[in-house]
C-alpha positions, 0 to 999 in steps of 0.5 A: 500500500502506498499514500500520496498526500497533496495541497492545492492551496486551502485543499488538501487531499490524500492518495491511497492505493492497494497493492495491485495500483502501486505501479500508479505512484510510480508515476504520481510520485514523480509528478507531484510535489508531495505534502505533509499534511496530517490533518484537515484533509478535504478529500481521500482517493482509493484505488481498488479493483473492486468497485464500490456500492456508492449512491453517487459515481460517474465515468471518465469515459476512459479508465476511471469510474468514480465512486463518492461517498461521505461516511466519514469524510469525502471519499473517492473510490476509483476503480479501473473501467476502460473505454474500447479504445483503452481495452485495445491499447492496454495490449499494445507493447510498450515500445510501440507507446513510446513510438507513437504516443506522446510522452507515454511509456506505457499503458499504466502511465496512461491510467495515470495521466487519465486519473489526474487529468480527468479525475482529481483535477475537475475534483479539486477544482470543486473543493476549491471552488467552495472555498472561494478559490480556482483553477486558472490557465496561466502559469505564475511565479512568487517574488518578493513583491507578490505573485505574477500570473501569465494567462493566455491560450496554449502555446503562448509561452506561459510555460518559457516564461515562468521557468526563465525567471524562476531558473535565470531570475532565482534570485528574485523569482521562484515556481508557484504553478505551472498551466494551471495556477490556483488563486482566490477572490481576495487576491492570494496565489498558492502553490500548485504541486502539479507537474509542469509540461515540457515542450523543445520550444520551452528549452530553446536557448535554455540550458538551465531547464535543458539540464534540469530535464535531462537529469529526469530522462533516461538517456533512451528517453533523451533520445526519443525526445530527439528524434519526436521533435526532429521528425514529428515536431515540437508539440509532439515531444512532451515530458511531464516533470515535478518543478524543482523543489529548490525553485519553491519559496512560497505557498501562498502570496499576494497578486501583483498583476495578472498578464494576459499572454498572446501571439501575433505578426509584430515586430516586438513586444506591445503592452497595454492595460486591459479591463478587470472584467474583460479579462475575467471573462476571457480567463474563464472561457481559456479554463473551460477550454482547458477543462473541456474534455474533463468535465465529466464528473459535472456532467454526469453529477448533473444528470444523476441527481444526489438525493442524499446529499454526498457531493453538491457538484455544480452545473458546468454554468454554475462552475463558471459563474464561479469561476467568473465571479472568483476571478473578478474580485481575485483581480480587483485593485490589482494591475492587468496587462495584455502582452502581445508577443512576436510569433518566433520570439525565443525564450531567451529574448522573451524573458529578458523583455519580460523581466524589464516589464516586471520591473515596473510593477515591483 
């Protein structure tokens, strides 16, 4: 048996698995930045290949079906149930994973990945949201002036920046979350303990996360990393890493401004303040985009009514009244700026263009 104990800012929860999921921690471990909380926990997940006789439970149309109940706190018993396409692609060997499939060794890695992406996140954010907290797209660092968040579509460059400043910037700047960050309506930041997505575009003219990757892959690994990115390109090369633990000075820091990330055909870098309200709406709509093929668990709690009251989960459009509502006032007071990016800036010119900007709202 093995336990994984996990804060995401004012929620804690715990992992638990028997001896036949064991192999899940292997990855999950590696992932996660682990907790040491003892008490308070707002949730506990146990894997079983035994399904649980719950009154509430819903599938991730992939590899997990959930069962919820309350007896004695909020327990999540998830038990393997896979879709067609899982049941074929659990026999596959796990050479061909690594040829075809992006970042995945293997069947179990996929477990894995479907359980964090489609299970305990859309979890944590409704343990959030009732504590007037949220998932939000972006990519953040702490610094001594408070916590800057960088919002915006994928690809825009949240990751590049936020890793050049908390490797070339440690000084001043370290990880708070990477993809997705957790903030709450009165303005705090926290520590986001998930793993931070690494691309070849995100290492361009950076040998400092260039190292720190290597030193988590294998030289095979290193390899496939190569030739994905030479034959397949760069979004098809991923490899899923916890951030550094030497990188993390804070848990929860106050915001100082809020940046909305974007690409177009210009020559250099533009910035503008936008509106509060606006860039709520905007942020909103990015996190359902994001969450858009992990919202089962509200959906399905949708369709079967709780009768006896285990688990209040909230319509998709009553989640991102939340959302909205948790945005704005989390916003309120503080700066918002658009930063419009030249499509094929490099990381390193990119930072250091973003480290002068900050500079004006230290």
């Amino acid at each position: 048996m093995k336990e994984l104990k996990l804060t995401f800012g004012p929620v804690n929860i715990k992992l638990i698995s028997n001896d036949d999921f064991d192999y899940l921690f292997d990855y999950l471990g590696d992932w996660f930045q682990s907790s040491d909380v003892e008490n308070n926990l707002d949730a506990t997940f146990y894997f079983s290949d035994k399904e649980s006789k719950n009154k509430l439970s819903f599938w991730d149309e992939r590899a997990w079906l959930v069962n919820v109940n309350n007896d004695q706190g909020l327990n999540f018993f998830c038990t393997p149930k896979l879709s067609g396409q899982m049941k074929i692609i659990k026999f596959f060997p796990d050479f061909i994973f690594k040829i075809l499939l992006n970042d995945a060794p293997g069947y179990k890695y996929f477990q894995a990945t479907y359980f964090v992406y489609n299970v305990l996140i859309p979890t944590v954010q409704k343990l959030l949201l009732d504590k007037n907290c949220s998932f939000i797209h972006s990519s953040s660092v702490s610094s001594p002036n408070g916590a800057y968040l960088f919002t915006g579509e994928g690809g825009v460059g949240k990751t590049s920046i936020s890793s050049y400043l908390y490797f070339k910037k440690s000084d001043k700047f370290n990880f708070l979350g990477d993809d997705l960050s957790i903030i709450s309506s009165n303005g705090m930041v926290f520590l986001n303990p998930m793993p931070a997505n690494i691309y070849p575009y995100n290492v361009e003219c950076f040998p400092e996360l260039q190292k720190y990757l290597n030193e988590k892959m294998s030289f095979s690994e290193r390899m496939l990393w190569a030739l994905r990115n030479f034959f397949l390109g760069p979004k098809k090369a991923m490899k899923r890493i916890s951030a550094p633990e030497d990188k993390v000075k804070a848990k929860k820091i106050s915001l100082n401004t809020v940046f909305y990330l974007s690409r177009e055909n210009i020559k250099d870098i533009v910035v503008k303040k936008v509106d509060i309200v606006d860039l709520s709406y905007v942020s909103k709509n990015i996190l359902l985009d994001e969450f858009k093929n992990k919202l089962n668990l509200f959906t399905a709690a949708n369709i079967k009514i709780d009768q006896n009251n285990i688990y209040d989960t909230p319509s998709v459009d009553r989640m991102l009244e939340e959302v909205e509502n948790i945005f704005n006032s989390g916003f309120k007071n503080k700066d918002a700026v658009q930063i419009s990016i030249p499509q094929n800036m490099n990381v390193e010119v990119l930072g250091e263009k973003i480290v002068k900007i900050l500079d004006k709202y230290e």
